[in-house]
C-alpha positions in Angstrom: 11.9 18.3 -9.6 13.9 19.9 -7.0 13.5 23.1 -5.4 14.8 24.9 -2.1 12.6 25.1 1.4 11.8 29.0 1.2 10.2 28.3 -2.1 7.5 25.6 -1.5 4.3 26.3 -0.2 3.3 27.9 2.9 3.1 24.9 5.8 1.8 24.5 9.2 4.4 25.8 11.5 5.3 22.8 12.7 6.5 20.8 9.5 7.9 24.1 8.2 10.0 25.0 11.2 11.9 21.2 10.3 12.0 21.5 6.6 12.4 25.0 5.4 15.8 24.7 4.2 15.9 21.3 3.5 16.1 20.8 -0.8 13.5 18.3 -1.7 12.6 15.8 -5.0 8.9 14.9 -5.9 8.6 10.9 -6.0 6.2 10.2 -8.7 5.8 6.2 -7.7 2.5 5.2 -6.6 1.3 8.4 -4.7 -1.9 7.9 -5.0 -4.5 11.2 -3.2 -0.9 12.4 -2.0 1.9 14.0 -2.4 5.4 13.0 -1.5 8.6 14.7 -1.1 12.2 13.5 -1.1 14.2 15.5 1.3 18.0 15.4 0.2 19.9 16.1 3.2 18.4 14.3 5.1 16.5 10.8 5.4 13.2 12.1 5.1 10.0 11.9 3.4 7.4 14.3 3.7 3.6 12.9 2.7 0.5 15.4 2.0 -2.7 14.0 2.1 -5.6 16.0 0.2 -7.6 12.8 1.9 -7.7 14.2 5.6 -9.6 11.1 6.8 -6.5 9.0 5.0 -4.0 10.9 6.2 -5.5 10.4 9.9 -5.8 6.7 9.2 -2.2 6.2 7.8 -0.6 8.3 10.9 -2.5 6.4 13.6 -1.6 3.1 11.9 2.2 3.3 11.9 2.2 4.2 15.6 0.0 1.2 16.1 2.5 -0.5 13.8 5.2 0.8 15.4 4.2 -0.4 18.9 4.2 -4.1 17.3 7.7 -4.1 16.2 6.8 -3.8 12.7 9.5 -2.1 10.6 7.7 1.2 9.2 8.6 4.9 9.1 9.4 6.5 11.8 6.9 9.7 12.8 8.9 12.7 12.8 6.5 15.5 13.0 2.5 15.7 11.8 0.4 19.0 11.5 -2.9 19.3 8.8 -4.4 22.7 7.8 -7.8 23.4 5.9 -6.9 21.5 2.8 -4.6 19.0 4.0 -2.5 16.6 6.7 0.8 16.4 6.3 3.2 13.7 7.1 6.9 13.9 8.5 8.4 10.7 8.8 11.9 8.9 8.3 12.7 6.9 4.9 13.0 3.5 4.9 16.4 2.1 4.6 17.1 0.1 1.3 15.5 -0.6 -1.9 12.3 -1.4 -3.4 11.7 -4.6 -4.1 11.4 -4.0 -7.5 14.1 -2.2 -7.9 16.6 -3.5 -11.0 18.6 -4.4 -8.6 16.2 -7.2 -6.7 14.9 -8.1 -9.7 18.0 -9.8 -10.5 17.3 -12.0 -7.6 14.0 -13.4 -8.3 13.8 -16.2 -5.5 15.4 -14.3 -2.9 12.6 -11.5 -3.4 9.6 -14.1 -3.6 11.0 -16.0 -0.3 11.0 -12.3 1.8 7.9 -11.1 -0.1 6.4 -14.2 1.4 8.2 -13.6 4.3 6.6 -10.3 4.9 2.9 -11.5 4.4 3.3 -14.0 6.8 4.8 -11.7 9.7 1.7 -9.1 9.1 -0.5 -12.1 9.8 1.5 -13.3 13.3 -0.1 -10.0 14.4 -2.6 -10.2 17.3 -5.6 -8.6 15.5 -8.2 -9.2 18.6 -7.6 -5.3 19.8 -6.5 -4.4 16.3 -8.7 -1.2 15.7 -8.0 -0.6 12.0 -10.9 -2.8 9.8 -10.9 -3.0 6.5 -13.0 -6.1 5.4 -14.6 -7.2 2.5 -17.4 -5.0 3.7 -15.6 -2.0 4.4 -13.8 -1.7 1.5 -16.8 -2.1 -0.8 -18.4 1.2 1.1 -14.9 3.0 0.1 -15.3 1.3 -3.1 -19.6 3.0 -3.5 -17.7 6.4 -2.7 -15.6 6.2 -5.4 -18.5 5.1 -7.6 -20.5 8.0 -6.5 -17.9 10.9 -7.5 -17.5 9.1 -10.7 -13.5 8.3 -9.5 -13.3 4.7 -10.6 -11.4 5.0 -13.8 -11.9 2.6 -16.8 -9.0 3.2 -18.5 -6.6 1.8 -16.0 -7.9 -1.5 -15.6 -6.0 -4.8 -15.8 -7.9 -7.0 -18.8 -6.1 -10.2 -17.5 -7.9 -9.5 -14.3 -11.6 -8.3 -16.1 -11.3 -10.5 -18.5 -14.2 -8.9 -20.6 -16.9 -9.6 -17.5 -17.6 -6.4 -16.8 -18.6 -3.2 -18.9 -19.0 -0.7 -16.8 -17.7 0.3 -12.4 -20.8 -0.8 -11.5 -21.7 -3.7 -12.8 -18.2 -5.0 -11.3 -19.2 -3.4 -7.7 -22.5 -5.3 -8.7 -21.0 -8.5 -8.7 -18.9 -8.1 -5.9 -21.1 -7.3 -3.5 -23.4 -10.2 -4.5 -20.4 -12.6 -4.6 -18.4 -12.1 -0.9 -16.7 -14.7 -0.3 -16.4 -16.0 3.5 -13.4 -14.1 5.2 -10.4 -15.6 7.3 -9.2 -12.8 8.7 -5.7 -11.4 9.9 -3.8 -8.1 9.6 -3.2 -7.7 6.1 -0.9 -4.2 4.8 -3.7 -4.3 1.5 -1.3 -2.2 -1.1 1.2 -5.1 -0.9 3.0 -4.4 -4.2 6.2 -4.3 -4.9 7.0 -0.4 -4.3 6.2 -0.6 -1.0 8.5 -3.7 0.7 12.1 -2.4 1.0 15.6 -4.9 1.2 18.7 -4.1 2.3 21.5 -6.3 2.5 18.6 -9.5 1.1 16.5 -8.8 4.0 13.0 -7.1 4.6 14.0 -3.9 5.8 10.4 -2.1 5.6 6.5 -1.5 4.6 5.7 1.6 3.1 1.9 2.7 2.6 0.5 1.7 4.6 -3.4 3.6 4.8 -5.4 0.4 3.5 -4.0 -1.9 6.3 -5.9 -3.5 8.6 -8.1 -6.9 9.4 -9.1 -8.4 6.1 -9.1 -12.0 4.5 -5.3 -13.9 4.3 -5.9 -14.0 0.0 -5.8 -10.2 -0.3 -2.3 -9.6 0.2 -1.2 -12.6 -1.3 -3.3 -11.2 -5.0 -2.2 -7.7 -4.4 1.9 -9.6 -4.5 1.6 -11.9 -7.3 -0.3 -9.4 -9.6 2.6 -7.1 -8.7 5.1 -10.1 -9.0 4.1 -10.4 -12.2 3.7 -7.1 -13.4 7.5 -6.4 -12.1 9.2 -10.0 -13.2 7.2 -9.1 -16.8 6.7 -13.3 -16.3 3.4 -15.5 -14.3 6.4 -18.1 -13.9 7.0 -17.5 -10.2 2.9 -17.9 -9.1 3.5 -21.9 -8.1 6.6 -20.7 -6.0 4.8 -17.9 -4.3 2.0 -19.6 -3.4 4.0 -22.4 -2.2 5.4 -20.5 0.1 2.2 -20.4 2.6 1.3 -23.2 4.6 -2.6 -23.4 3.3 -4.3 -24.4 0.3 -4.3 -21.0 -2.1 -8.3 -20.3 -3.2 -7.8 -19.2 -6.5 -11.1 -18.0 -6.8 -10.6 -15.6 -3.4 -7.6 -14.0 -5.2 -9.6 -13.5 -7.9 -12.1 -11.9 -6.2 -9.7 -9.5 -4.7 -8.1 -8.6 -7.5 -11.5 -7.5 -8.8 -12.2 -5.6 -6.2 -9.1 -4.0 -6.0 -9.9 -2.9 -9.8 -12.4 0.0 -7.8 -9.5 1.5 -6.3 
């Protein structure tokens, strides 16, 4: 879709003032409780949260990010009304790493993927103030369970396997089956979509609201699943893996898969 600035929707002052004549696409990849808009004159990218909490969590993580040399969008402007917060920020240079493109390149994508984990990691978490353990993420998790906003339908049955019937018999099991956590700063949507390359180097990480301190094996299930999803091929696990310099607990990335199925 595209559409002219004097047309959208009525914004807080301050994102309107920069965008009001700006044309704009919708991007319909992996938006999640948000939408996002493609500026066209310029390289911008406009996010609304309809999650005010997320929103607030995303924002005060790339300036955290930010201040650690981590390549994320820049913050161009922020404002929120009633309904919503809304996002301003610069678009990451490059392509997705699953673009047709990169998925030409197999290796080369695996090697920076891995790349990319391991840099999160080399961050000093011990005044990292963004948390988002095993514990915390299975209290987002009973939220979702609550409204009746974990969806069936969508669920991998590789990952299920057939073990569970219903949301909460899997949230069940996972909260009677935490594993112990080593933890570092993990991004926690690490999927393809959101690691850029340019010129066959990481250029950037994109969504960023679930990152935070969390066990080593989540990022590292998140990738492969999406490795595989995007190579349409399990062929490149053994190489992925291989890449880290610790033993892989299969049954750790399992359990994060799982959990990630309540998201």
């Amino acid at each position: 879709m595209e559409d002219r600035g004097d047309d959208m929707p009525r914004y807080p002052k301050a994102i309107h003032t920069l965008i009001s004549n700006l044309h704009w696409t919708k991007d319909t990849i992996g938006m999640g409780n948000s939408h996002v808009r493609l500026f066209i004159e310029k390289p911008w990218v406009l996010k609304i949260f309809h999650d005010c909490d997320q929103g607030h969590r995303e924002i005060a993580l790339l300036r955290w990010l930010d201040e650690q040399k981590i390549p994320v969008p820049k913050i161009i402007e922020t404002a929120e009304d009633k309904k919503y917060v809304y996002l301003l920020m610069t678009k990451l240079e490059g392509l997705m790493s699953c673009d047709p493109m990169m998925v030409k390149k197999p290796e080369m994508v695996i090697d920076l993927l891995a790349d990319g984990i391991k840099r999160l990691q080399r961050i000093n978490i011990q005044d990292c103030p963004f948390s988002l353990t095993i514990k915390d993420r299975l209290k987002i998790a009973k939220t979702y369970l609550e409204k009746g906003e974990v969806d069936m339908d969508t669920w991998d049955t590789d990952i299920i396997k057939g073990r569970f019937q219903t949301p909460q018999e899997l949230y069940t099991y996972l909260e009677n089956h935490q594993p112990k956590e080593d933890l570092v700063f993990v991004h926690g949507d690490y999927c393809l979509p959101n690691i850029f390359i340019k010129e066959d180097t990481l250029s950037g990480f994109l969504d960023l609201g679930l990152a935070g301190i969390a066990d080593k094996h989540l990022d590292l299930a998140i990738c492969m699943r999406s490795i595989k999803y995007n190579f349409e091929t399990d062929q490149h696990k053994e190489l992925f893996f291989s890449k880290f310099d610790f033993v892989v607990d299969e049954k750790k990335i399992d359990y994060y898969l799982l959990l990630d199925e309540l998201f």
